[in-house]
C-alpha positions as CSV (number, residue, x, y, z in Angstrom):
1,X,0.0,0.0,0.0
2,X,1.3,3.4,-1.3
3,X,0.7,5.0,2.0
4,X,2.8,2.4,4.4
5,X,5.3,3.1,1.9
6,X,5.3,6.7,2.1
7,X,5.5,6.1,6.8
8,X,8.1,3.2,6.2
9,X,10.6,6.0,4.3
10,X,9.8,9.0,6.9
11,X,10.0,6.5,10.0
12,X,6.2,7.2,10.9
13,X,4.4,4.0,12.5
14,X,1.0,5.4,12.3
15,X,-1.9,3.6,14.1
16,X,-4.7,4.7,12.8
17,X,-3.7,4.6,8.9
18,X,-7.4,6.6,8.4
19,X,-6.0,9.9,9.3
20,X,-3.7,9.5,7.1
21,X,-5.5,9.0,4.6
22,X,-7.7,12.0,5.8
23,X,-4.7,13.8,5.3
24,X,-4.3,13.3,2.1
25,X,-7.9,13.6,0.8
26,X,-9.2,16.9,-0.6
27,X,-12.4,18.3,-0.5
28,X,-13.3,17.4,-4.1
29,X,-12.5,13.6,-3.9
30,X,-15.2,13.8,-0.9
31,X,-17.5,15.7,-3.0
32,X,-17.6,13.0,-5.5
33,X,-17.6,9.9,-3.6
34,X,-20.0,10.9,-0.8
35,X,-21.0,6.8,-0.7
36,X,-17.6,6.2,1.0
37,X,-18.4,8.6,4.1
38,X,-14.5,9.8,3.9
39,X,-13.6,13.0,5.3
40,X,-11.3,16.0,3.8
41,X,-8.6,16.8,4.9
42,X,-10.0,20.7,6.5
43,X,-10.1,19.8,10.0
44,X,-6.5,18.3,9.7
45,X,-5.0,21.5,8.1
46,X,-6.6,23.6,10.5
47,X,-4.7,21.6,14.1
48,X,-1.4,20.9,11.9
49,X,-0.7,24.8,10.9
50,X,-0.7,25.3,15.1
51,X,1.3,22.4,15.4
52,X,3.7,23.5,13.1
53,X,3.8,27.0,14.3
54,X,4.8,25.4,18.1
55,X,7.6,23.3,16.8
56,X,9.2,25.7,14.2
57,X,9.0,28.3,17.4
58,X,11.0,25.1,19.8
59,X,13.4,25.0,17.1
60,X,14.5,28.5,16.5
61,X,14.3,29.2,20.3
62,X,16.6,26.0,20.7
63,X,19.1,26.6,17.7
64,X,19.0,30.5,17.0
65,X,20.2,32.6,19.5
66,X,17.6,35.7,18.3
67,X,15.7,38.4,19.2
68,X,12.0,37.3,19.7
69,X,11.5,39.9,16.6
70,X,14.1,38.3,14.4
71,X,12.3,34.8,15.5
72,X,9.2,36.2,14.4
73,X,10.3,36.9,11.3
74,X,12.4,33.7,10.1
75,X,9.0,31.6,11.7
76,X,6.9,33.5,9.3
77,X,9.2,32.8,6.1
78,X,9.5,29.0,7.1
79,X,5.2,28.6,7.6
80,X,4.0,30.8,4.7
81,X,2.8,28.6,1.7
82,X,5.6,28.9,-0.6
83,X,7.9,27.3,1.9
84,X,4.8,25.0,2.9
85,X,4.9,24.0,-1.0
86,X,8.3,23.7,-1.1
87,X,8.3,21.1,2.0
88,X,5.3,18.9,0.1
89,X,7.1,19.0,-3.1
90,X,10.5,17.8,-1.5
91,X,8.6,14.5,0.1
92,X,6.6,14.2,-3.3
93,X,3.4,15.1,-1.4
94,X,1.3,15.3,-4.6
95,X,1.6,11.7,-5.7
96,X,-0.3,10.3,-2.6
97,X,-3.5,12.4,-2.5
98,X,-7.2,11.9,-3.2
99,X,-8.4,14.4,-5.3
100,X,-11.9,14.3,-7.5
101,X,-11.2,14.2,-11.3
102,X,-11.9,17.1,-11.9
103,X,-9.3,18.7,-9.7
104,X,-7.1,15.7,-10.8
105,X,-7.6,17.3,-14.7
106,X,-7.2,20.5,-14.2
107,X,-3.4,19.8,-12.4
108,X,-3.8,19.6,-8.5
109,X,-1.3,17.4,-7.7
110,X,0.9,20.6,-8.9
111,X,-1.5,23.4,-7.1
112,X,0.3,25.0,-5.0
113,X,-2.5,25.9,-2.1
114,X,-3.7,22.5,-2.2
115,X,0.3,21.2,-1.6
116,X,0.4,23.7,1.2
117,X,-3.2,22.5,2.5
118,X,-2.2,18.8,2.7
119,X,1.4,19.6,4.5
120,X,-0.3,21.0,7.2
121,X,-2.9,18.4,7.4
122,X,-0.3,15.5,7.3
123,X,1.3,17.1,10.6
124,X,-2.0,17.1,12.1
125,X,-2.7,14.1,11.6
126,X,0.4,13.1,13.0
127,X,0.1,14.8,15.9
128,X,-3.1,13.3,16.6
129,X,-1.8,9.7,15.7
130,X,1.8,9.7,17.5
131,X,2.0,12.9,19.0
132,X,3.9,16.0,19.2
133,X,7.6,14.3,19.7
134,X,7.0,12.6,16.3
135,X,5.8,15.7,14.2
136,X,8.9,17.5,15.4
137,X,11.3,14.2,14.5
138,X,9.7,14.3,11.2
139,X,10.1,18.2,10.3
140,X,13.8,17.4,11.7
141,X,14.7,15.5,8.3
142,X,11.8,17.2,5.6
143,X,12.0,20.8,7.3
144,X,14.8,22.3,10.0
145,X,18.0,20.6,7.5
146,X,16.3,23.9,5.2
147,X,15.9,26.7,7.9
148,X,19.3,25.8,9.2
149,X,20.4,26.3,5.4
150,X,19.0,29.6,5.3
151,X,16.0,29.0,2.5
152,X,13.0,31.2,1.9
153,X,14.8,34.2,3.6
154,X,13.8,36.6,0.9
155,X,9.9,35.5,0.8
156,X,7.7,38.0,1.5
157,X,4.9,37.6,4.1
158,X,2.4,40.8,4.1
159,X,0.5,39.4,6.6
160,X,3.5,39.3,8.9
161,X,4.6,42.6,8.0
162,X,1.1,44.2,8.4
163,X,1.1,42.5,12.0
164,X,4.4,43.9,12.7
165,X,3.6,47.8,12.2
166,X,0.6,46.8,13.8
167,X,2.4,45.6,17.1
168,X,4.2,48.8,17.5
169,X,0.5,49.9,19.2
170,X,-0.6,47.8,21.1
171,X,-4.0,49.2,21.3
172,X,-4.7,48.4,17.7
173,X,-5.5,45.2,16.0
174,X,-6.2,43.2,12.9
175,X,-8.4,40.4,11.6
176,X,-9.3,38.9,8.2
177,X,-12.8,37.8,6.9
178,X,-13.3,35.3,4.0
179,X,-16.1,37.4,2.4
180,X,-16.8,35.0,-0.5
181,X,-16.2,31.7,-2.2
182,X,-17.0,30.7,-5.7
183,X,-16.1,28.0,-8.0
184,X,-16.2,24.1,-8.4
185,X,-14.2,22.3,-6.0
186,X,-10.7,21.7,-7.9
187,X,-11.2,25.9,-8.6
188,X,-12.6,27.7,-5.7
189,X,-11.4,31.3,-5.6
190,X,-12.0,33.5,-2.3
191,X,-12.1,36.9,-1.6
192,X,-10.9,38.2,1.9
193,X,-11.0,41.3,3.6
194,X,-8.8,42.9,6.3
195,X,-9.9,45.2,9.1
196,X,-7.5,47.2,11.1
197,X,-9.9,48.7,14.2
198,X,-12.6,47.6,12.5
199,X,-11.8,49.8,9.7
200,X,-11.5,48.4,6.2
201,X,-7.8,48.4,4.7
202,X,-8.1,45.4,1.7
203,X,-9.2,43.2,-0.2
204,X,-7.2,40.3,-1.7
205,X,-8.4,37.5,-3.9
206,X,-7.0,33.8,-3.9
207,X,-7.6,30.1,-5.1
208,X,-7.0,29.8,-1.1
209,X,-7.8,31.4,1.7
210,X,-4.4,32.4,2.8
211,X,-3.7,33.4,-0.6
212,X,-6.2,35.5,-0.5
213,X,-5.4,37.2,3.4
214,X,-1.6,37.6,1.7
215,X,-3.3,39.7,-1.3
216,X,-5.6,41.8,1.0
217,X,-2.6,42.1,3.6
218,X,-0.4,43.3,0.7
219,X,-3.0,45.9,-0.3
220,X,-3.5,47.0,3.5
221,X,0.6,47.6,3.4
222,X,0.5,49.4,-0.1
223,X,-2.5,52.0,1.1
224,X,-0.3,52.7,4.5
225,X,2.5,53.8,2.6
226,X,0.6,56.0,-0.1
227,X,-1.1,57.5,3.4
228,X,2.0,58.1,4.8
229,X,3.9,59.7,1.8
């Protein structure tokens, strides 16, 4: 079986082989086999991006001897989605997930949010399955050999910036709202908005949702520095 394969060559004994495979199933393989009662992988994605936020944070704390600003920063470049793609791509992510045919047509074993998605989800599930000591051995040969090498330092993270100018009052605050979704499954696009003090700064559109926070957090950062020019 191709997923005892894919635990035997990343040391992961799972227990419960059903989360992995929740894992690894997207939304649109559920939508069209609603007979087999599976589950996507949402719930998943949702525990494993805290998960991995904890243990990237336990790493540089342990290996980087940094401000808490500069470990801010280098945590944000390691969890946005292009490094979170990067990570899937390097363990060949793609070629174990359960996706309807129509997102398998249209190329999402390639798409990137999907990649990013199913990263997170896999450390979820993980988490849930062996617990938190295994999650951190396993980003200790797929993720932390890259940090240490110094990848992804030039990515850009608006939300993380916007969060930053933010911090410097601490009276002030931010939030995102997914405002709209539209599309077929293997093609949804969304449209979020971002409020600083419940005022409006921008809107950002996406194929996921944290594409679309970056694109409205960009727009936020762009307005800020026409307003203050």
């Amino acid at each position: 079986m191709k997923y005892r394969r894919f635990c035997a060559k990343y040391k992961l004994r799972f227990k419960d082989l059903t989360l992995l495979k929740t894992a690894l199933t997207h939304s649109s393989y559920v939508n069209e086999h609603r007979f087999e009662a599976d589950k996507d992988n949402e719930r998943l994605e949702f525990l494993g991006d805290a998960v991995l936020e904890l243990a990237m944070s336990e790493f540089l704390y342990t290996n980087f001897d940094l401000s808490e600003g500069e470990m801010t920063k280098l945590r944000a470049q390691h969890v946005c989605e292009p490094a979170l793609v990067t990570y899937a791509i390097n363990i060949n992510l793609g070629k174990y997930l359960r996706l309807g045919k129509g997102e398998e047509i249209s190329g999402g074993r390639n798409r990137p949010a999907l990649l990013a998605d199913a990263f997170e989800a896999l450390l979820g599930a993980i988490y849930l399955d062996l617990g938190y000591k295994s999650v951190y051995h396993f980003l200790d040969i797929v993720v932390f050999p890259l940090v240490k090498a110094g990848k992804f330092i030039n990515v850009i993270d608006y939300k993380s910036q916007l969060q930053e100018l933010v911090q410097t009052d601490s009276s002030r605050s931010i939030r995102y709202e997914i405002i709209n979704e539209s599309g077929p499954a293997h093609n949804k696009t969304f449209i979020a908005e971002v409020f600083m003090d419940n005022i409006k700064m921008g809107v950002g559109q996406g194929h996921a949702k944290k594409e679309a926070e970056q694109n409205a957090a960009k727009v936020a950062l762009e307005k800020m520095v026409k307003e203050n020019n």
